[in-house]
C-alpha atoms as an extended CHARMM CRD file, in Angstrom:
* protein
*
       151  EXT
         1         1  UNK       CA             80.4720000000       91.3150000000      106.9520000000  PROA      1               0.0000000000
         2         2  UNK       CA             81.6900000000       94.4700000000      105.0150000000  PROA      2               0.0000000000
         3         3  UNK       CA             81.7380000000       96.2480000000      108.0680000000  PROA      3               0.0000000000
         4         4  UNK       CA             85.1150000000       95.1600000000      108.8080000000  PROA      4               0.0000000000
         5         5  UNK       CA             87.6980000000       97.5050000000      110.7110000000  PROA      5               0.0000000000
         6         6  UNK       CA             89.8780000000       97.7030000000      107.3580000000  PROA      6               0.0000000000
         7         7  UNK       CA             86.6680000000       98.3610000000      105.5550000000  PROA      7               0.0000000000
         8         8  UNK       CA             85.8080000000      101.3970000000      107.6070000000  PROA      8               0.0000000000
         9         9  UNK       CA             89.3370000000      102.7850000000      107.3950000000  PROA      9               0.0000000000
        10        10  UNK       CA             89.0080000000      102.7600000000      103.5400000000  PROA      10              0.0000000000
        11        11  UNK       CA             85.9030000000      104.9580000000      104.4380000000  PROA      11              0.0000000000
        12        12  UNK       CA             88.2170000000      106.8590000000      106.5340000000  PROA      12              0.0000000000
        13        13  UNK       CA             90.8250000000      107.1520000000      103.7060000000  PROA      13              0.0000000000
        14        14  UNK       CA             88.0100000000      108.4450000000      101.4790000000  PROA      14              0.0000000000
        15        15  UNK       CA             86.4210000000      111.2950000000      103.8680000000  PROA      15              0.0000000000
        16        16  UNK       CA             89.8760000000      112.2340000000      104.8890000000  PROA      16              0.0000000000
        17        17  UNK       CA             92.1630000000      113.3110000000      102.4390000000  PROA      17              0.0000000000
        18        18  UNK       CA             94.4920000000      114.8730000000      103.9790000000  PROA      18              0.0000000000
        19        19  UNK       CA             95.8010000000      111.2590000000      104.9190000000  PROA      19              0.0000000000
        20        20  UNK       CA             96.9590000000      110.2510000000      101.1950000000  PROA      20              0.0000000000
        21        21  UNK       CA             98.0460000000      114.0210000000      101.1530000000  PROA      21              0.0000000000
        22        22  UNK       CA            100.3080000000      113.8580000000      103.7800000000  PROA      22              0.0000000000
        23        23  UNK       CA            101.6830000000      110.1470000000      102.8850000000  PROA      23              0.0000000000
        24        24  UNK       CA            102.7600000000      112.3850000000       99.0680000000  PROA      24              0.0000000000
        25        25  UNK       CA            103.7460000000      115.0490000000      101.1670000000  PROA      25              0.0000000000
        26        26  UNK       CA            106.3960000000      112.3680000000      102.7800000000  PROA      26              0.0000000000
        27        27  UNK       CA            107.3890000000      111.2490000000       99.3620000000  PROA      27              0.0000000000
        28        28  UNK       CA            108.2050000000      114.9530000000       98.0860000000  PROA      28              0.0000000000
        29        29  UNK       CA            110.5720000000      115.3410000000      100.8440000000  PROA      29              0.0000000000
        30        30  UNK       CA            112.3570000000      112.1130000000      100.5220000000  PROA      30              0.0000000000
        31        31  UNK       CA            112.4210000000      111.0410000000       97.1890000000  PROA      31              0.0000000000
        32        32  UNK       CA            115.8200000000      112.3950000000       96.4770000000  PROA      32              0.0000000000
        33        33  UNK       CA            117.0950000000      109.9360000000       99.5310000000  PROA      33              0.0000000000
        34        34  UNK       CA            116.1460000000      107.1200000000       96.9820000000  PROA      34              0.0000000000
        35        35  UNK       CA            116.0900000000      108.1780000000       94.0840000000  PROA      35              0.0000000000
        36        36  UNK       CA            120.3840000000      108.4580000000       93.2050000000  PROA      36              0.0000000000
        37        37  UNK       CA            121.7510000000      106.4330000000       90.1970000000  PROA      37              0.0000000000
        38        38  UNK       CA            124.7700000000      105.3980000000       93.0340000000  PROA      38              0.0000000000
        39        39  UNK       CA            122.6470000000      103.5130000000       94.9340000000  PROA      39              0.0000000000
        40        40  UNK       CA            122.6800000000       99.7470000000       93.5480000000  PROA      40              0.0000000000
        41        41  UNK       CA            119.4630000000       97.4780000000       94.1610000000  PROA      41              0.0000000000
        42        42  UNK       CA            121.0450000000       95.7870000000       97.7070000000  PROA      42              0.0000000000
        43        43  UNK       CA            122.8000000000       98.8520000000       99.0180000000  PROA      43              0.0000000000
        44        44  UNK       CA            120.7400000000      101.2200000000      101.4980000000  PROA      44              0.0000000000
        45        45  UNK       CA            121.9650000000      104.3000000000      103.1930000000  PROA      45              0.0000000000
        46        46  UNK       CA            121.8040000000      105.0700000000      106.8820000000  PROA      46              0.0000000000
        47        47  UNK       CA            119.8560000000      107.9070000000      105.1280000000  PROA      47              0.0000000000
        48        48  UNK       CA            116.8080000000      105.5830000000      103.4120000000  PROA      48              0.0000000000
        49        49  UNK       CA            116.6390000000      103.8940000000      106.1430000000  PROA      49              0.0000000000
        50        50  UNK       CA            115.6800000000      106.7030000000      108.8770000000  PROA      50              0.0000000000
        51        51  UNK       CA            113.0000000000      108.1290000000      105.8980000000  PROA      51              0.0000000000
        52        52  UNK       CA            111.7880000000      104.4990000000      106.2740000000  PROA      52              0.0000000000
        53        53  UNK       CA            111.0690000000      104.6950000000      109.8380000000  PROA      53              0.0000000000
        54        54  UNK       CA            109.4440000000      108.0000000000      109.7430000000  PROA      54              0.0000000000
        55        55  UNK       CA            107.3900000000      106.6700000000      107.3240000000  PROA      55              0.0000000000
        56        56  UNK       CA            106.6800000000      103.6850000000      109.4280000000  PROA      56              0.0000000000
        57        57  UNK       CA            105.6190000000      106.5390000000      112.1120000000  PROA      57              0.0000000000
        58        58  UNK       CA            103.4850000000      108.7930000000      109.8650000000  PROA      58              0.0000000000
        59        59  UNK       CA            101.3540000000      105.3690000000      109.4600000000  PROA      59              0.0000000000
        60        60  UNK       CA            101.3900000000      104.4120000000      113.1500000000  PROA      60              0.0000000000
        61        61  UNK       CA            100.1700000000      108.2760000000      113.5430000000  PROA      61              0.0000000000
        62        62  UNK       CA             97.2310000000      107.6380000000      110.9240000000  PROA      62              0.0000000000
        63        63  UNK       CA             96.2270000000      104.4020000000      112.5100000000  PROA      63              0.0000000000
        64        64  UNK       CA             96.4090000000      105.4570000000      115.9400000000  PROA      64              0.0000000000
        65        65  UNK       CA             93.9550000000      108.6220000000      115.0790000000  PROA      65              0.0000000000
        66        66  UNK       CA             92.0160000000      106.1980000000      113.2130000000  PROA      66              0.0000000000
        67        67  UNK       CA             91.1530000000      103.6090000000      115.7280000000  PROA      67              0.0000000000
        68        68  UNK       CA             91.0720000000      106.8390000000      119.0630000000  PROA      68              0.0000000000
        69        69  UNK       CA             88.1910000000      107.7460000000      116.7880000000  PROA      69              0.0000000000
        70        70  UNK       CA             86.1450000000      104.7140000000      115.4830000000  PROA      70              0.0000000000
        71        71  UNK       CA             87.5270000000      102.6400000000      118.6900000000  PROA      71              0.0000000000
        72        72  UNK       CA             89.1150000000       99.0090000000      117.8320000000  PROA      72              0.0000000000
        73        73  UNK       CA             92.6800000000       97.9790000000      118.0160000000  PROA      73              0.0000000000
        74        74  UNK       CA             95.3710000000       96.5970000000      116.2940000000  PROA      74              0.0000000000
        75        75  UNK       CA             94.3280000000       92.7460000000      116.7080000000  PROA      75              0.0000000000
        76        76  UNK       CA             90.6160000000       93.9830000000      115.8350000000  PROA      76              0.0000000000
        77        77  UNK       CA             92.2550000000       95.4410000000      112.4150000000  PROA      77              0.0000000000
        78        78  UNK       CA             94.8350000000       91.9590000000      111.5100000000  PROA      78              0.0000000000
        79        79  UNK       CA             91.8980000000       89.9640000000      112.7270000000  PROA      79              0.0000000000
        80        80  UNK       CA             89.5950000000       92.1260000000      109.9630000000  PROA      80              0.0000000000
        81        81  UNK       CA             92.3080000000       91.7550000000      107.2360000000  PROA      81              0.0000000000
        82        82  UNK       CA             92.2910000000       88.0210000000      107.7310000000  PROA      82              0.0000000000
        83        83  UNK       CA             88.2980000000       87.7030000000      107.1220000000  PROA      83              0.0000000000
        84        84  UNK       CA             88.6360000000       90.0930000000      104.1320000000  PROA      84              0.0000000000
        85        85  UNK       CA             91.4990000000       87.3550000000      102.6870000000  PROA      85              0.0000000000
        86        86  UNK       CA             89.5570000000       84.2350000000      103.6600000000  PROA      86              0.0000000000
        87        87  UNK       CA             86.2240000000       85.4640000000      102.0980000000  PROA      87              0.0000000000
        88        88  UNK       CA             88.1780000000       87.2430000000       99.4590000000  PROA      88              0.0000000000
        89        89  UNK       CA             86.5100000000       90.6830000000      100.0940000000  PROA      89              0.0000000000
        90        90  UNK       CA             86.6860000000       92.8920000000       97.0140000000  PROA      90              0.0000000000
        91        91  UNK       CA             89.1360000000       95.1330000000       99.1840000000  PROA      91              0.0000000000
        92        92  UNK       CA             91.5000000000       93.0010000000      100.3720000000  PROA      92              0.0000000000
        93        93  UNK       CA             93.4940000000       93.0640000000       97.1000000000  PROA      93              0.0000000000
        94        94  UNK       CA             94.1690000000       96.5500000000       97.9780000000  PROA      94              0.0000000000
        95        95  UNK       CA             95.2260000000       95.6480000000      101.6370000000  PROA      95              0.0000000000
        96        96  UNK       CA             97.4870000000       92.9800000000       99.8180000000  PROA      96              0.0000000000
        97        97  UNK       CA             99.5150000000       95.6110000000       98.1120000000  PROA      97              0.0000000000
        98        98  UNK       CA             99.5080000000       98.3870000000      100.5650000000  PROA      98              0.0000000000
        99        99  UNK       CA            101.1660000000       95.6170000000      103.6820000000  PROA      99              0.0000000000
       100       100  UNK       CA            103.6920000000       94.6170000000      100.5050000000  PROA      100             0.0000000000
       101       101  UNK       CA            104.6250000000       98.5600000000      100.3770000000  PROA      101             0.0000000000
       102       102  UNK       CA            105.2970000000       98.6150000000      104.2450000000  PROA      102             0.0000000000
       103       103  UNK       CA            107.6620000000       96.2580000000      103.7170000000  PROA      103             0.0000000000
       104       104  UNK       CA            111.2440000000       97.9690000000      103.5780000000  PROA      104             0.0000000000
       105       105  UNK       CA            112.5600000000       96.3350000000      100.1330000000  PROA      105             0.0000000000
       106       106  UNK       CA            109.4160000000       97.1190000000       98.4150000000  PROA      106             0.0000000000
       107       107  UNK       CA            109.4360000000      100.6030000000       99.8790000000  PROA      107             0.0000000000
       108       108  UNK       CA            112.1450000000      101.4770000000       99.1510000000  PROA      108             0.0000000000
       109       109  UNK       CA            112.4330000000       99.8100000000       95.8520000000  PROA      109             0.0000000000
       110       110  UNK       CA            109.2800000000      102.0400000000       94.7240000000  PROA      110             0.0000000000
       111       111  UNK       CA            110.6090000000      105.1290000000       95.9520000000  PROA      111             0.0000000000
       112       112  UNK       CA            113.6370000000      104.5260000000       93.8090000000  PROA      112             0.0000000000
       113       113  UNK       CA            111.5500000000      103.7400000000       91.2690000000  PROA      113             0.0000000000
       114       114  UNK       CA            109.8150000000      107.3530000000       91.4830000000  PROA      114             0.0000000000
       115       115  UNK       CA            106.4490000000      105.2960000000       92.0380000000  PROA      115             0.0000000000
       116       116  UNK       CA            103.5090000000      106.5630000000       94.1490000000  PROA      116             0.0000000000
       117       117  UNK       CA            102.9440000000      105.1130000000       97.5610000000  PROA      117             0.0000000000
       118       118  UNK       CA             99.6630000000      105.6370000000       97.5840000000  PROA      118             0.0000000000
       119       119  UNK       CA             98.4460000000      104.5240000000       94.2220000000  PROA      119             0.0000000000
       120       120  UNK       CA            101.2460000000      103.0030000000       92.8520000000  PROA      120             0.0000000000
       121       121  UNK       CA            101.6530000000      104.9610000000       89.4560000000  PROA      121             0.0000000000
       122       122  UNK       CA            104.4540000000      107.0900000000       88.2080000000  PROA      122             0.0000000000
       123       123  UNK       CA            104.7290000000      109.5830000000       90.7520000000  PROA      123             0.0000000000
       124       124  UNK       CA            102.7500000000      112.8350000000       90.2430000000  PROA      124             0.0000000000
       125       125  UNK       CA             99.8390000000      114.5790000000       92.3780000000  PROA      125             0.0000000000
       126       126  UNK       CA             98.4260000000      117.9070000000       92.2880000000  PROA      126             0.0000000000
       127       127  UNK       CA            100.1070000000      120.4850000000       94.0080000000  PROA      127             0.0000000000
       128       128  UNK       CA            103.6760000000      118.6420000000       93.9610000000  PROA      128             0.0000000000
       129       129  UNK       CA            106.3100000000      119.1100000000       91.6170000000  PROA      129             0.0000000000
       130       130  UNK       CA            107.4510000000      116.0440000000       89.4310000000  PROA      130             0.0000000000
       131       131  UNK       CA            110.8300000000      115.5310000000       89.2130000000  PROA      131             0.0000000000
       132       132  UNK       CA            113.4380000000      116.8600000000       86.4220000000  PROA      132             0.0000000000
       133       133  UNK       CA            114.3020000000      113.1630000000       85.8260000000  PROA      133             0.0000000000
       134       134  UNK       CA            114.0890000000      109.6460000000       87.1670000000  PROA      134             0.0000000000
       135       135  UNK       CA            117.7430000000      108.2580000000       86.6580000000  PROA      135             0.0000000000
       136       136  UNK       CA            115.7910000000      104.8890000000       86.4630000000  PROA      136             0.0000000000
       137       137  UNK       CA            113.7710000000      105.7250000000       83.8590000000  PROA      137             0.0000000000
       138       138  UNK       CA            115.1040000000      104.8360000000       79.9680000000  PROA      138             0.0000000000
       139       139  UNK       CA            116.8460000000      107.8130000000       78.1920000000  PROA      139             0.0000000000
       140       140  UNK       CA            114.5780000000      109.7280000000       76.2570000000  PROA      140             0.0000000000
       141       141  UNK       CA            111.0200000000      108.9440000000       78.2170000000  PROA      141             0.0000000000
       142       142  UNK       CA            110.1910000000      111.9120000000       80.0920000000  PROA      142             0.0000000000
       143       143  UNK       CA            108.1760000000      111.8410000000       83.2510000000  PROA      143             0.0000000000
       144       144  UNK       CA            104.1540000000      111.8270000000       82.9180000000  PROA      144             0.0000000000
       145       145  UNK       CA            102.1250000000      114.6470000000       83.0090000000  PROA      145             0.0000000000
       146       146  UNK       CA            101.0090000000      115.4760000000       86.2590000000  PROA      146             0.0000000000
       147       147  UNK       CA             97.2050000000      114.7180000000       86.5900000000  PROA      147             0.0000000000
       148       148  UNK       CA             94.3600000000      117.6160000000       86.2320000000  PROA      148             0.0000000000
       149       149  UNK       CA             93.3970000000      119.5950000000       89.3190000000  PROA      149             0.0000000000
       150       150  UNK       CA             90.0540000000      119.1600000000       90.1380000000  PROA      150             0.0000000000
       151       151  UNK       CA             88.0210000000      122.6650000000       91.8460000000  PROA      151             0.0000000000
């Protein structure tokens, strides 16, 4: 039973872009919300925590679009997730991760961290700048090169 609702949203992911795009588009214009050496690990401004909401409503947006188009709902989608974990689909270790990144801590712990939300390396993706510096990464370790652009 592949042809689960979260299965054909990974399709969707992969014909579509834009989606990821616009999810590192988010990230660009936010990361210097998180990513301040005064912010300790338990201490959140008012500041990170609106950037978390819009982030929680750029997802609603995708999902909404996602299911006006291939039809289903919510319930259809949790209900798909939970076959993919009981029958340990191949893809529902992604799903694991990407629910633990909706998760405010986690969010915002990775945004801090200068780590992608969408594939969960050091942040860098064509056609965005990297930043100068991470003030969480070690002294001396300079950010990664950003990956090749494909044409």
């Amino acid at each position: 039973m592949s042809e689960t609702l979260p299965n054909y949203f990974l399709q969707h992911l992969r014909q579509n872009p834009q989606i990821l795009e616009s999810i590192r588009d988010f990230q660009v214009k936010y990361r210097s919300c998180f990513v301040q050496p005064s912010c300790t690990a338990d201490d959140y401004t008012q500041e990170q925590r609106a950037a978390y909401m819009e982030f929680a409503n750029l997802i609603d947006l995708h999902m909404s679009q996602f299911f006006a188009l291939y039809g289903g709902s919510e319930e259809d989608f949790v209900a798909g997730l939970e076959w993919m974990k009981a029958t340990e689909d191949a893809n529902w270790h992604a799903y694991q991760m990407c629910i633990k990144q909706i998760e405010f801590e986690s969010f915002t712990q990775m945004l801090r961290a200068d780590v992608c939300l969408c594939c969960g390396k050091p942040f860098a993706s064509p056609g965005h700048p990297l930043p100068a510096r991470s003030p969480y990464m070690p002294a001396g370790d300079e950010p990664p090169p950003a990956p090749p652009v494909s044409e």
